[in-house]
Backbone as CSV, one residue per row, in Angstrom:
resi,resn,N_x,N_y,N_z,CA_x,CA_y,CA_z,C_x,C_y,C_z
1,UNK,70.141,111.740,87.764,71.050,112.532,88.579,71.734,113.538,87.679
2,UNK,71.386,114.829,87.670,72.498,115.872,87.383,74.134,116.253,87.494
3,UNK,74.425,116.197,87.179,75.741,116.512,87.335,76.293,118.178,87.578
4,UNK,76.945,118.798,88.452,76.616,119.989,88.591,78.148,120.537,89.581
5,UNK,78.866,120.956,88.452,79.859,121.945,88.732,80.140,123.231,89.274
6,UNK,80.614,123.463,90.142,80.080,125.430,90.574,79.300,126.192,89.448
7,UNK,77.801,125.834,88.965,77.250,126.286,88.270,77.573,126.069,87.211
8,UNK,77.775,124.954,86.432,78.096,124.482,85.402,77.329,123.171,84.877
9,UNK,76.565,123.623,83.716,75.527,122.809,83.391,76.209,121.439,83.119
10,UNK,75.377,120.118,83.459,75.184,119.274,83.360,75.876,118.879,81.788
11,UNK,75.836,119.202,81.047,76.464,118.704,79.888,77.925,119.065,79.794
12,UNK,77.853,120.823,79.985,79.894,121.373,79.917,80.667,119.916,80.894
13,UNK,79.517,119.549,82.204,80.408,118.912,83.512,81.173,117.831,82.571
14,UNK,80.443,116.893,82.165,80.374,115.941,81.220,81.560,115.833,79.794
15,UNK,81.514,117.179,78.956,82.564,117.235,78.580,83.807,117.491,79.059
16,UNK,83.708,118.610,80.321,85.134,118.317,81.114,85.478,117.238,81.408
17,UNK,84.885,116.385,81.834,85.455,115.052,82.533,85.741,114.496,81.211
18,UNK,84.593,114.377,80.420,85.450,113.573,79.306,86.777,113.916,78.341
19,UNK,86.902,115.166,78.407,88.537,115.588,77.865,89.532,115.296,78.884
20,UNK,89.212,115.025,80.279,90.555,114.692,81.224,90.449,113.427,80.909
21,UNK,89.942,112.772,81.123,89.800,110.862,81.229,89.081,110.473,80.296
22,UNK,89.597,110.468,79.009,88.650,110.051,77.539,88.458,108.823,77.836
23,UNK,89.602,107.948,78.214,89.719,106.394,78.610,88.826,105.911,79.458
24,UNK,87.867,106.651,80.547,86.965,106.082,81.473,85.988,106.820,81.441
25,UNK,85.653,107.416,80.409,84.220,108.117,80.740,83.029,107.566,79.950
26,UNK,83.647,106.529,79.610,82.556,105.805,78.450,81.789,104.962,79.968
27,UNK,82.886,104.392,80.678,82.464,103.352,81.862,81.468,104.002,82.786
28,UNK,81.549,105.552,83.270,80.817,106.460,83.879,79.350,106.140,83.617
29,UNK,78.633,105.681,84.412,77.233,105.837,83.974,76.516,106.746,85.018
30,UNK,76.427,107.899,84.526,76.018,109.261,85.817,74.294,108.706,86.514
31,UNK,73.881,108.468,85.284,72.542,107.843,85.702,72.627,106.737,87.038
32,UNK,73.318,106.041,87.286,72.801,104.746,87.735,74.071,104.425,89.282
33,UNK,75.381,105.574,89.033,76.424,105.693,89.839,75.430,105.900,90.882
34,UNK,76.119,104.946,92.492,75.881,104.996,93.690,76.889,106.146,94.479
35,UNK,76.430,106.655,95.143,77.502,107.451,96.488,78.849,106.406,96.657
36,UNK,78.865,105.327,96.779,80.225,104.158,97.313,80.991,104.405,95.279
37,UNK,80.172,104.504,94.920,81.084,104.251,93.007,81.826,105.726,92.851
38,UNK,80.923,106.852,93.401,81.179,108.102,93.339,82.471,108.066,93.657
39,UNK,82.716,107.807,95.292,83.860,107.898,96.131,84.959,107.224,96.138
40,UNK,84.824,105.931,95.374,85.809,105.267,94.883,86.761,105.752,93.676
41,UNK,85.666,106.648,92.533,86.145,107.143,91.811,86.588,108.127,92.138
42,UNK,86.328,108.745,92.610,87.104,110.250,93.199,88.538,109.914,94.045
43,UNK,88.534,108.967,94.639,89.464,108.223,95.272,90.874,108.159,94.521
44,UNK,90.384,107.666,93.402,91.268,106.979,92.252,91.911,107.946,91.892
45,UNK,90.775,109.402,91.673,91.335,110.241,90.457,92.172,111.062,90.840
46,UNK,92.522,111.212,92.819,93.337,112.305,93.410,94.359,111.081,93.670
47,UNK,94.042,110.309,93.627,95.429,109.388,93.737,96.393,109.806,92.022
48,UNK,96.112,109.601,91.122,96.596,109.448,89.806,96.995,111.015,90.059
49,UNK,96.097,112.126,90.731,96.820,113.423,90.767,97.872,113.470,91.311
50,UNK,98.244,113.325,92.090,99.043,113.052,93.359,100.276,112.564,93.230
51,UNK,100.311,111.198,92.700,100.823,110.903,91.713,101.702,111.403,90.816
52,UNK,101.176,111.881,90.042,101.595,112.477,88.585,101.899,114.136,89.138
53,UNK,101.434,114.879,90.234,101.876,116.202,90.369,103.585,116.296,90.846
54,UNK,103.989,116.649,90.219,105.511,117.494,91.047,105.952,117.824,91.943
55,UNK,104.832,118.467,91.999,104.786,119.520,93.929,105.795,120.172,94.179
56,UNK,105.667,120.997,93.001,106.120,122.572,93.078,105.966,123.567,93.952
57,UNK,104.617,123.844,93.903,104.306,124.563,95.195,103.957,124.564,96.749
58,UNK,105.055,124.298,97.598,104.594,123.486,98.910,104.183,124.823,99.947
59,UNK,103.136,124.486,100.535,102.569,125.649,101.325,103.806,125.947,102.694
60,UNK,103.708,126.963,103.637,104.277,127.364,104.800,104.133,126.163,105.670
61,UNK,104.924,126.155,107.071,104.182,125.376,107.855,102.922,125.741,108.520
62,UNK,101.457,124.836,108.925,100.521,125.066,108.850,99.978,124.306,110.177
63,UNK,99.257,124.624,111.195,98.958,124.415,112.618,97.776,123.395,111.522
64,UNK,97.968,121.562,112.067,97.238,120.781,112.064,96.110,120.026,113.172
65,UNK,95.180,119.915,112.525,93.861,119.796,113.700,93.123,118.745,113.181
66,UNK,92.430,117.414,113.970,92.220,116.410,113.841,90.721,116.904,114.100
67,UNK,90.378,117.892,114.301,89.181,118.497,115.424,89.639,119.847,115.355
68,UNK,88.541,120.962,115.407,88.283,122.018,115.901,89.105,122.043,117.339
69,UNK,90.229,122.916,117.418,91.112,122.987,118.752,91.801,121.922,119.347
70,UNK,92.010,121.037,118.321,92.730,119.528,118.922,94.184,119.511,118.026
71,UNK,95.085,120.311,118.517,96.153,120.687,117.487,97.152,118.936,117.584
72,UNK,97.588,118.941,116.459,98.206,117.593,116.369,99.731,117.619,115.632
73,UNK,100.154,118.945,115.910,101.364,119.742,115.186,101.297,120.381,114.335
74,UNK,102.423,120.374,113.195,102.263,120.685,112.101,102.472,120.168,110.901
75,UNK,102.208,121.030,109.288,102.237,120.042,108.103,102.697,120.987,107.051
76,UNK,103.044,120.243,105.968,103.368,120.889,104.939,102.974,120.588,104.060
77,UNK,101.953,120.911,103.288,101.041,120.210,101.831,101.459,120.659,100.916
78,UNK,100.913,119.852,99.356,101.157,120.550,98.043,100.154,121.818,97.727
79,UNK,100.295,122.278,97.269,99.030,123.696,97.368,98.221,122.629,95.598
80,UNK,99.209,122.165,95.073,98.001,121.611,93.937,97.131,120.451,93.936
81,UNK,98.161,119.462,94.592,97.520,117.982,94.791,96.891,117.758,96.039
82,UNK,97.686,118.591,97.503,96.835,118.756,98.669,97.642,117.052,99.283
83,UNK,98.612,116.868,98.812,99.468,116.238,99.540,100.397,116.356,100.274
84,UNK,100.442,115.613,101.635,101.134,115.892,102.800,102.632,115.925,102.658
85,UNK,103.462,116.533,102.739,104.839,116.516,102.466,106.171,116.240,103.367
86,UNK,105.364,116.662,104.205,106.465,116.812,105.573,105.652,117.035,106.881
87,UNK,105.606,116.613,108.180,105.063,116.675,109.517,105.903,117.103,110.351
88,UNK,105.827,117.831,111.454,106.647,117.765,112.965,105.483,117.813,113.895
């Protein structure tokens, strides 16, 4: 399996990840990772963002949709972490 960043070879991907998370990229085995290991990890890693972001920059209020035309109010996210901040 390749690894493949908006056009970013397979090896740069590899060192990016390994300068953010030196601590878990030894555990990464790109070869042999399932879709369920993928998503768990990705899971993890916007949690620890999320987390750890500030949320400095909070977007306008923003017409929320569960569905194409199924409005469900509105929201207020982080523009970095993409966490929910506030609802009406």
């Amino acid at each position: 399996m390749s690894v493949l960043i908006k056009g970013i070879s397979s090896m740069k991907a590899k060192f990016a990840i390994k300068s953010v998370y030196p601590e878990d990229y030894e555990d990464i085995n790109f070869e042999e990772e399932n879709i369920k290991q993928m998503r768990d990890r990705h899971k993890k890693e916007i949690e620890e963002l999320q987390t750890s972001c500030k949320h400095e920059r909070i977007s306008d209020w923003l017409d929320y949709m569960w569905a194409p035309g199924h409005f469900m109010g509105k929201k207020k996210h982080c523009l970095t972490c993409d966490k929910v901040m506030e609802s009406k």
